[in-house]
Every structure is written in structure tokens, then in C-alpha cells.
N, C-alpha and C positions, 0 to 999 in steps of 0.2 A: 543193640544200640547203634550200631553200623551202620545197618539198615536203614532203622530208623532215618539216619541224619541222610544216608544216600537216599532217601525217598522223599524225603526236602528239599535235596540239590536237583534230583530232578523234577519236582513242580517248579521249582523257582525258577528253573532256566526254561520250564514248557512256557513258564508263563512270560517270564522277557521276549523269547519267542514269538507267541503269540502277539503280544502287545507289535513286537517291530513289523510284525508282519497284517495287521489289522493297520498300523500306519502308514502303511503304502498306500493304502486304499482312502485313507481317512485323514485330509491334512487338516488340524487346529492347531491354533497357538492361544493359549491362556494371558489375556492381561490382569494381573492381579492388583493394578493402582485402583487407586479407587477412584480417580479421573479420567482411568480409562486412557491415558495417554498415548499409550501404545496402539493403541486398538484403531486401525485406517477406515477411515470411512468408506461407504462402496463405492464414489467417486472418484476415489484415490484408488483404489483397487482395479475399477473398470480404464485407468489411464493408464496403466502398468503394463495391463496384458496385452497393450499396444505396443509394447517392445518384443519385437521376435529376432530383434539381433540385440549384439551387446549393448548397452548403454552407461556410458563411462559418465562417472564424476567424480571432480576433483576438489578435494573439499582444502583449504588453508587454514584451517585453524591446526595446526602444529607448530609446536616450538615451548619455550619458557611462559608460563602466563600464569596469572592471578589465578586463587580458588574459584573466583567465579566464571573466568573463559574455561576452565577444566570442565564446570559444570554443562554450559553450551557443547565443550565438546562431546562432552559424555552421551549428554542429549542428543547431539546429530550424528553420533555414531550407532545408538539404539535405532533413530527413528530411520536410517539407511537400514538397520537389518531386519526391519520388519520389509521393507519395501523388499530389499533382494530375499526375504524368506518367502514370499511371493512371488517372486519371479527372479530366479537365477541369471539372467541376464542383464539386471543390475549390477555393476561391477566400483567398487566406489575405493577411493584411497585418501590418506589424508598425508599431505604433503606440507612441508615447510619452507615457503618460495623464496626465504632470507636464509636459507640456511648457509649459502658458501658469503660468506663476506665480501670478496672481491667482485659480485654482480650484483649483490642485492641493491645498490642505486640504479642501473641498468633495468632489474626487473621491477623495483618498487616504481619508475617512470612509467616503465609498459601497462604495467596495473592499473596506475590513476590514468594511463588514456583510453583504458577500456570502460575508465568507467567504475573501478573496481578499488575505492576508496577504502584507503587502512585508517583504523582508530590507533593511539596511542595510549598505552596502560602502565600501572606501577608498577613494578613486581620487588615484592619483599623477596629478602633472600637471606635470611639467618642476621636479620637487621640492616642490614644496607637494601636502600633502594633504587630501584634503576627503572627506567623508561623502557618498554620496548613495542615496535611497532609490529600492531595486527592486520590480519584481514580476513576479516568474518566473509567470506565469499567462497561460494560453490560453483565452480564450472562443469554444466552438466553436457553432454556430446552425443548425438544417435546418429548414426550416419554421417550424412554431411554440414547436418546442423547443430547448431551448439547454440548454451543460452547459460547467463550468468545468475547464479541468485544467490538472494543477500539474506545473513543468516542473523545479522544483529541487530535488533531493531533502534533504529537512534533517538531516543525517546528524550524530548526535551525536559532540564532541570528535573530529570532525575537519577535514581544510584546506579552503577553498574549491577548491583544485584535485581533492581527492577526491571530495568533492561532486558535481563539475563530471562527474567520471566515472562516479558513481554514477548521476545526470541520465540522461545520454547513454544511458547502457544503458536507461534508461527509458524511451525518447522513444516510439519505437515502439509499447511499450506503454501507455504515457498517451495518446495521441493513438486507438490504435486504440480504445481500451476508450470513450474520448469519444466515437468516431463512431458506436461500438454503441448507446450507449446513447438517439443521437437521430436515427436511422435502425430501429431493429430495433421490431417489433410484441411485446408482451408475452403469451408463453406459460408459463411455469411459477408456479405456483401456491406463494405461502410461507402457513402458518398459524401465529398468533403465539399459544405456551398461555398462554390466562389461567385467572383462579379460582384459586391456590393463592399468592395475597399475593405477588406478582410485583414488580417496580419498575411504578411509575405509568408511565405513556404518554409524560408531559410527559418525564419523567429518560429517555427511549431515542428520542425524538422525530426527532432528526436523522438517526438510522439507519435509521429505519422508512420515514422522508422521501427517501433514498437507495437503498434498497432498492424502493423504489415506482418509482423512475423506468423501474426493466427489469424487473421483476415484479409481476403479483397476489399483493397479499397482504390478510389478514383475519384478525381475531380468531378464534380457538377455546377457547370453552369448556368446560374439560377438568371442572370439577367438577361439570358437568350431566350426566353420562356417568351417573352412577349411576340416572334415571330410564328412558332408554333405549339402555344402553351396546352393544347391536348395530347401533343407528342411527348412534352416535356415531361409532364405528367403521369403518363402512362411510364417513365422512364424512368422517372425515381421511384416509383411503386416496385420497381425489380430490387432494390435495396432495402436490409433490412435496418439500418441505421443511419441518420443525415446529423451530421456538425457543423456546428456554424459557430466560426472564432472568431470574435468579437468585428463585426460590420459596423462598418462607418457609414456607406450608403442605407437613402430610406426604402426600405420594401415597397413596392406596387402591391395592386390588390394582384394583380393575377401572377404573381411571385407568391403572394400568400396565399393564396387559394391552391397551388401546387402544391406548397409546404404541409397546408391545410388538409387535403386527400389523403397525402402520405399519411400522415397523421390518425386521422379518423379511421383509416383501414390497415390500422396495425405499425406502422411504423414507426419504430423508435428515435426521439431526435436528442442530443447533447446543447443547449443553450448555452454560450459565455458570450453574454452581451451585457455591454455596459449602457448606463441612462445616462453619464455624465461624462463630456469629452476632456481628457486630459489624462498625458502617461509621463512618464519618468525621463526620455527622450527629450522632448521641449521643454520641459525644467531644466534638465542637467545645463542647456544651451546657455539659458538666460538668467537662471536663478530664481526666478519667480512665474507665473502661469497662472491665467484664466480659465479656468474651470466652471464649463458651463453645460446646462442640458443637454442630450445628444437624444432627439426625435429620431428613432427609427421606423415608425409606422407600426412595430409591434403590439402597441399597448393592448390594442382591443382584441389580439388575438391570443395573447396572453392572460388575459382578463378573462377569458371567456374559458380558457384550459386550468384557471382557479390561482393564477398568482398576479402579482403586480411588482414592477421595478421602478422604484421612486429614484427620481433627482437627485439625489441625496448622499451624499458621500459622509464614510463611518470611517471614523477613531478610533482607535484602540490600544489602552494604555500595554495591553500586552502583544508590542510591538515587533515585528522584524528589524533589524539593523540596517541602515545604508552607512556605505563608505567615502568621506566628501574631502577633499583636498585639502589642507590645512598648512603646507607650507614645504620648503623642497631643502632636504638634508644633502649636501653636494650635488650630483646630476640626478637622483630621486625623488620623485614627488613621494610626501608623506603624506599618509592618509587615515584616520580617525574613525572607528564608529561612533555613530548616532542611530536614538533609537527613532526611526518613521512610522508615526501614530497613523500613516495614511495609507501604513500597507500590517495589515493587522497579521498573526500569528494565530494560526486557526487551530486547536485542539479540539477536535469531534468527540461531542459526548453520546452522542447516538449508540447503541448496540447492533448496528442495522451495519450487514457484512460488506457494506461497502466502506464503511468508516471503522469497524471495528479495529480496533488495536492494528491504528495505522499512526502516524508521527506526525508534527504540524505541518500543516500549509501554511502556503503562504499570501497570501490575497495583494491585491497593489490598486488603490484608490477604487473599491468595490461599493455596491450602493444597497439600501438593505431591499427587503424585498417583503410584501405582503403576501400571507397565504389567505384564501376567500371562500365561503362555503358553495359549493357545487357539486356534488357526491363525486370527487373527487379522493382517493386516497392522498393524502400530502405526508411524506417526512422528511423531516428537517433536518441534513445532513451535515450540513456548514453554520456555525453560528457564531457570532465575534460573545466577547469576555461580556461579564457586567460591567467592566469598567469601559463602554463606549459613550463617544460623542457621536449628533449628526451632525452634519454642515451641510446644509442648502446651500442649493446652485444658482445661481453664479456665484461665484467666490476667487478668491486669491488665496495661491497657494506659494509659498514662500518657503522655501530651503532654512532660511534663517530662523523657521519658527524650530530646527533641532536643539536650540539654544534655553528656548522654552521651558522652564520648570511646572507640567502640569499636576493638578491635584486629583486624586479621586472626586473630590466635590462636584469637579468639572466634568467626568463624564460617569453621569450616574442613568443614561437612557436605558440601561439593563442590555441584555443580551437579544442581537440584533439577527434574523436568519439571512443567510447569504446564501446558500444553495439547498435548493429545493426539490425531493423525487416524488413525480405525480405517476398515480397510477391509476387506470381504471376507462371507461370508456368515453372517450373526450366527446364534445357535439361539437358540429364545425360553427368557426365563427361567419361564416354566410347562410346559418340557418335561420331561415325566416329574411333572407336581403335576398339581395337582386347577386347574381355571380358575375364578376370581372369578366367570365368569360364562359361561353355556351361548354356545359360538361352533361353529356348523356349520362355519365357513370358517376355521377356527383351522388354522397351520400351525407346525410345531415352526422351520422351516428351509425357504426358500423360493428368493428371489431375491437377489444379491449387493447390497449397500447401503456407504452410508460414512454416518460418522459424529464431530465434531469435540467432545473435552469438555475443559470449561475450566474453571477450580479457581479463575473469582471473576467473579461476578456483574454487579458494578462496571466488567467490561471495555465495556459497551454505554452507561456510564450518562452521560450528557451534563447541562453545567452550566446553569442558567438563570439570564438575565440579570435587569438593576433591573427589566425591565417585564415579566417572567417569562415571558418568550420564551425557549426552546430554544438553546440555542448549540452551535455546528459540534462534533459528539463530538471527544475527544481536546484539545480545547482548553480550558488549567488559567485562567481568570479570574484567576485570586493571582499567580498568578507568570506568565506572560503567556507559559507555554510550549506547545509544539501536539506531540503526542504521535501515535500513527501507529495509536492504534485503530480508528477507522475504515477505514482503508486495510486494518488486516490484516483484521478480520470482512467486509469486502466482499470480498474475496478468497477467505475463505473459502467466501462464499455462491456466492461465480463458479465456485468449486471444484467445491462440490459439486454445481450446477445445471448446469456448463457443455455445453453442447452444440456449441460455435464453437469449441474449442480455445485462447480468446484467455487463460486463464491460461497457457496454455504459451509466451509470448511474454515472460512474466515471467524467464524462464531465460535470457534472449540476452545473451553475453557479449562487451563493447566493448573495446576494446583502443586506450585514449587516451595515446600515450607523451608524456609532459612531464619537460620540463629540470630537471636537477639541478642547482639555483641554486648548492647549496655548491663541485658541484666545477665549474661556468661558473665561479667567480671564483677557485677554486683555479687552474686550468689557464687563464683569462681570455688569455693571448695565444694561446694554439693553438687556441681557438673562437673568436676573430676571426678567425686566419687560415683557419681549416677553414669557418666562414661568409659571410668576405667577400672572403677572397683566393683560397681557391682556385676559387671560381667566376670570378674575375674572370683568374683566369691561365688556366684552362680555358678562357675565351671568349678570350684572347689568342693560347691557341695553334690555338684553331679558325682565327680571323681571318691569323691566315702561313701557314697550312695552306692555306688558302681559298685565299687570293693567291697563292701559290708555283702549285698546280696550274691558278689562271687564267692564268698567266701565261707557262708549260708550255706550254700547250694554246694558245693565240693568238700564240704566238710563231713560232709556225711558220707 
């Protein structure tokens, strides 16, 4: 009988043995969700193995929080050990940056200047509730560079626990897109078009600032073209992407016929140009504003690449807020929201990973935009509510209309598209015309391109603070709300540039099932029983079960 069980011990331990020693050679890890959650894509894999020294991150979700920040944490504590199960040179901590009382005003200031915005939550606690303030933010660091990423998605008028699922689906992709960014060498080239009365540098500062950390970029001066527009030409063709924020000056042909080459032979461009002149600026001054056409010379070369941008400025009952003076409590001006039907609140229903499970924009006096058949791939990435108005141009635009009680009746035009990505092999718009200018290398129709146009200028344009410093885009100073345009334009840029696959990570769908509070207290004694009795009668009946066959077996 000795024997026996000694000739047990030792297969069992040959076999643990072998097994430890077949996993030297043999790394897997099993996901067994059935979403797969776990499981990195080779995207996320092939950016990893780009770390060959440590790579620190600092995660802040620690301290007191609701069940459902536990859950976010639980989440980015999993999807960091798949990452370092991968590569040991991920090194990750999670810290609590309020934790000593006497500095956390000191650190909660340094935070919001980086940029790294805390949410505030309830926390039950044996009945009493109390407020405490979060910050869903990862600070990731490889060498000498660092980058922040943001782990909660702020998903408008909805519950924390949707939130909490929206997050999760993102994890993967925040965290990969962070380690690209401070690991990878800088190869694509962006050129930004100046010369035709652009927004200043100061108003798109943070995105250029952003854009800089994973690509070359550099000014292009588009209205110097007319001295030597073969030169010019031949000079933006070394760039793999051209932006142009919203121009006030009109295009020449041989401005457009530069733009046009790049184009047709592969280059990718960013469009935020408006059809109708009038910004937020010369309102505030005077309280009211003529808004009228803005002819850039675009149209027909727009037309011809399968969109159009009308004169026409859109409403939207599902509005952004502005903040307007309303009267001065001792030496402070007081200030009110109002909802502005002239800067709409954009939620992307698209699946298309540029917009996937990203938070609203914010749009400011945009105009809609026609897509046109031309074998053109077109999708519509931006779209306002069904509840929009148009207004043709010329018109008067009046502060005083926040006073206004509107109806659904009033804008029932349906859903409007406002930004638009073109794909496929454009034909130039001088095919079959005479050329602005002699081009040996002139091609009608060349190499396949994309192309992203957006119907308002303002989407890049970032606030500056008392000391007229640049502040993080998308974030409104008035009304202290953080808006997700940067998120989408840096998306876009990833889009159009990418050569890692890592916007397609944006698609990954999580499946976070959570309890249905109303019917737990509908049904309150059969999820007691189904949670704590029947496991506890299932370990009962294991335990007689157990005993009966020990007892079987030794009796004899």
C-alpha cells in the first residue's frame, strides 16, 4: 500500500516537473471570459516589446471609492498584469495622491494643471455618505518621457456604472496608445497650412503640443506657393498629412492645385473649415452678430473629392452650455448657464474606431455638410441630434435668443452630418481644366488617400488661461466642462497615419454584466438565497457526500 501511494508521489511530482519545465520554453496565458477581455491584441503586444528598459506607471485610482471605482480598479489592475506578464519590464503601482491631508490641496492643484482632472463620488459607508474626490489618471514614464492617460471615460448623462463599462473597454486601448507614444521613434511627417488667416498657434496650441509627442510636424506656407509653386509642391509631397484650421483667406488655383497633388498622390489632409463667418469672439463683444457666407474658393474642390459644405448653420436642441454674466454679487461677476443651440453636443453613433466609445464633442456654429456619389468611400463620423434646426446665411445671431423657450416642433430637419472620412482614390479637381500652373508631374488620379472634412473650424480651437497660457483643448473655462475634442482629432490623426493597427483596438467590445438593483430588491429573498444559501447548501452537500464515501471506503 506504501508503495503504491509512493509511486503516486512520484508521478505527480515527475509530472509538476515536467509541466514547470516544458514552461520555460512555452509561454501561454488562458483567457477564459468569454469577451476575451484579457486577451491583448498583437498591436498591444508588438508596442510592449518596445520597452527594453523599465517602464513605470503610476496609476491613482487608490483610496475609499464606490463598488463601481473598485470595479475600474480591479479592471486596470488585471489589464497591467497581462501587459507586465509580457514584458517584465513594466513596473506599475497604484498610488493614493490625497492620501496625507496636509498636501493634498498642494497636489490636487498640480494635478488639474497637468491636465489631470479629478471626478467627485458618493461613498456609502455603513449609511452615512460622504463626497470623495478621484482621479482616474495613469502616469506612464520610459526614460525621459512620460505621458498621462485617462482611465474614466466621462460619458455624458450617463450612470457611473456605464461609465465604469465604457472605461473597461478602453483600458487596453489607453494604456497601449500611452506606451506608443513613449517608446516609438517619430516617423511621419504632419504639415500645418498657414498664410490664409488661420486661427493663431496660441488657440490650437495643445493639439499641436500633442501631436508633437508621436510625429514631425512643421508650419507650411501655403501662400508662398505663388513665387515658386513647383517647389512648393514638390515639398509638401515629403509630408504624410496637411491641416488646415479653419481659414479665412480664399484659396488661389495654384494654392489648390498644390493641396490637390498632395492629395491625389497619397496624402492625407484634416479639413475644419467653416462656410459661414462668425465665432463666439465678436459676439461676446457686442451681444449680437452677422453671420454670413465665408467663400473660400473650396467648393469645387470639395465637390469633386465627393462632399459639400453649405452656408448654413445648425441648431441643436441637444446643446453645449455657455456661461453669460447676469449680474455682480460684491466685487464678483455672477455667471449662469445657458444652453447654446449654436454649438451643438455631438455624441458619435458611428462603430468606426475613430469615434468608437469616445465622449461628446463639442461643435460651435458648424454648418452641415452634403456627402455626393463619386466611388468615393464616405463615413459619417459626426452627426448633430434629430432634434436640429438649419439657419441660412446671412442671419443675426443674438445672445438674447438663450432666453428662448424652443420646441421639438421647431427643429425637426433630423440628423445633420458634420464631419465626414473620405476614402479611396480621389481625381484631381483640374482634371480635364487647364492648370494654375505648368506641372510635369501632374497626375489626374494616382495613389489611394483618405481624407477627414469637418464643417467648423473651432473644433481644434483651445481656451487660454489669466496668464495666457494654452489650456488642455476641449476644456470650457465657464462652465468647467471637458468635451472629448481632442480625443476625437487625435484619433483622427492616428487614423489617418497609423501604421501599428493601434486604432483598431478602439473597436474591442467588454461585456461587464451588473446587477439590476430594482429587481435585487424586488426579488430580495431569492438573491439572498441564490447568493448565500445555495452555495452554502452546495458546500453541505459536498461535506455528507465527502464523509459518507470516507467512511464507505475505511470501513472496510
Amino acid at each position: 500500500m506504501k508503495k503504491d501511494n509512493l509511486k503516486k508521489l512520484i508521478g505527480i511530482v515527475s509530472v509538476i516537473v515536467l509541466v514547470n519545465i516544458i514552461g520555460n520554453y512555452f509561454f501561454h496565458r488562458f483567457d477564459l471570459t468569454a469577451d476575451k477581455r484579457y486577451t491583448l491584441s498583437q498591436t498591444s503586444l508588438d508596442i510592449i516589446k518596445k520597452a527594453k528598459e523599465p517602464l513605470y506607471v503610476d496609476v491613482f485610482l487608490e483610496g475609499n471609492f464606490p463598488p463601481e471605482f473598485k470595479r475600474l480598479q480591479t479592471e486596470t489592475k488585471q489589464i497591467l498584469e497581462e501587459f507586465k506578464a509580457y514584458n517584465p519590464n513594466i513596473i506599475y503601482q497604484f498610488v493614493n495622491p490625497l492620501e496625507n491631508p496636509e498636501e493634498a490641496k498642494t497636489i490636487m492643484d498640480s494635478f488639474i494643471q497637468r491636465g489631470l482632472t479629478p471626478v467627485k463620488v458618493t461613498v456609502d459607508d455603513k449609511g452615512k455618505q460622504s463626497q470623495e474626490v478621484v482621479f482616474p489618471w495613469a502616469v506612464a514614464t520610459y526614460k525621459n518621457k512620460s505621458t498621462k492617460i485617462q482611465l474614466l471615460k466621462n460619458k455624458f448623462n450617463t450612470s457611473t456604472e456605464k461609465k465604469v463599462i465604457s472605461s473597461v473597454q478602453h483600458l487596453e486601448y489607453a494604456f497601449s496608445d500611452g506606451f506608443h507614444k513613449i517608446t516609438t521613434q517619430k516617423s511621419k511627417r504632419i504639415a500645418v497650412i498657414k498664410g490664409k488667416n488661420e486661427l493663431p498657434d496660441i488657440l490650437k496650441a495643445d493639439f499641436l503640443q500633442t501631436v508633437r509627442d508621436n510625429y514631425f510636424i512643421a508650419p507650411f506656407p501655403l501662400d508662398s506657393t505663388k513665387n515658386n509653386p513647383e517647389l512648393f509642391e514638390k515639398a509638401l509631397k515629403t509630408f504624410d498629412l496637411a491641416i488646415i484650421a479653419k481659414p479665412k483667406s480664399t484659396f488661389t488655383d495654384q494654392e489648390k492645385q498644390v493641396l490637390d497633388q498632395f492629395i491625389v498622390n497619397g496624402g492625407k489632409t484634416i479639413w475644419m473649415i467653416d462656410a459661414v463667418n462668425i465665432d463666439m469672439e465678436s459676439l461676446n463683444k457686442t451681444g449680437n452678430s452677422l453671420a454670413f457666407p465665408l467663400d473660400l474658393g473650396l467648393n469645387d474642390m470639395l465637390f469633386k473629392y465627393g462632399v459639400r459644405i453649405n452656408p448654413i448653420l445648425v441648431k441643436d436642441l441637444q446643446a453645449t452650455p455657455i456661461a453669460l454674466a447676469t449680474g455682480r454679487q460684491g466685487s464678483e461677476t455672477q455667471y449662469q448657464k445657458y444652453p447654446w443651440y449654436f454649438a451643438p453636443y455631438i455624441f458619435p453613433e458611428s462603430k468606426h474606431p475613430i469615434v468608437n466609445n469616445i465622449d461628446g464633442v463639442k461643435l460651435e456654429f458648424t454648418n452641415s455638410i452634403d456627402t455626393l456619389k463619386n466611388g468615393i468611400k464616405k463615413t459619417i463620423l459626426l452627426q448633430s441630434s434629430i432634434y436640429t434646426k438649419k439657419v441660412g446665411a446671412p442671419t443675426e445671431v443674438d445672445l438674447k435668443t438663450v432666453n428662448e423657450k424652443p420646441t421639438a416642433k421647431d427643429y425637426q430637419s433630423g440628423s445633420v452630418p458634420l464631419g465626414v472620412l473620405l476614402e479611396g482614390n480621389f481625381h484631381s479637381v483640374f482634371e480635364n481644366r487647364v492648370l494654375a500652373f505648368k506641372d510635369n508631374t501632374f497626375k489626374s488620379t494616382n495613389k489611394p488617400s483618405k481624407m477627414i472634412v469637418i464643417s467648423d473650424g473651432d473644433i481644434i480651437k483651445n481656451q487660454v488661461d489669466e496668464n495666457g497660457q494654452p489650456m488642455e483643448l476641449g476644456y470650457d473655462k465657464w462652465t468647467g466642462q471637458l468635451y472629448a475634442n481632442k480625443e476625437f482629432l487625435m484619433n483622427c490623426v492616428n487614423y489617418l497615419l497609423d501604421d501599428t493597427g493601434l486604432i483598431n483596438i478602439r473597436s474591442k467590445e467588454v461585456d461587464l454584466p451588473l446587477l439590476d438593483k430594482e429587481k435585487v430588491y424586488e426579488e430580495y429573498t431569492y438573491v439572498q438565497f441564490l447568493t448565500i444559501g445555495l452555495p452554502l447548501l452546495i458546500l453541505g452537500l459536498f461535506g455528507i457526500g465527502f464523509t459518507y464515501l470516507r467512511k464507505r471506503k475505511f470501513a472496510r
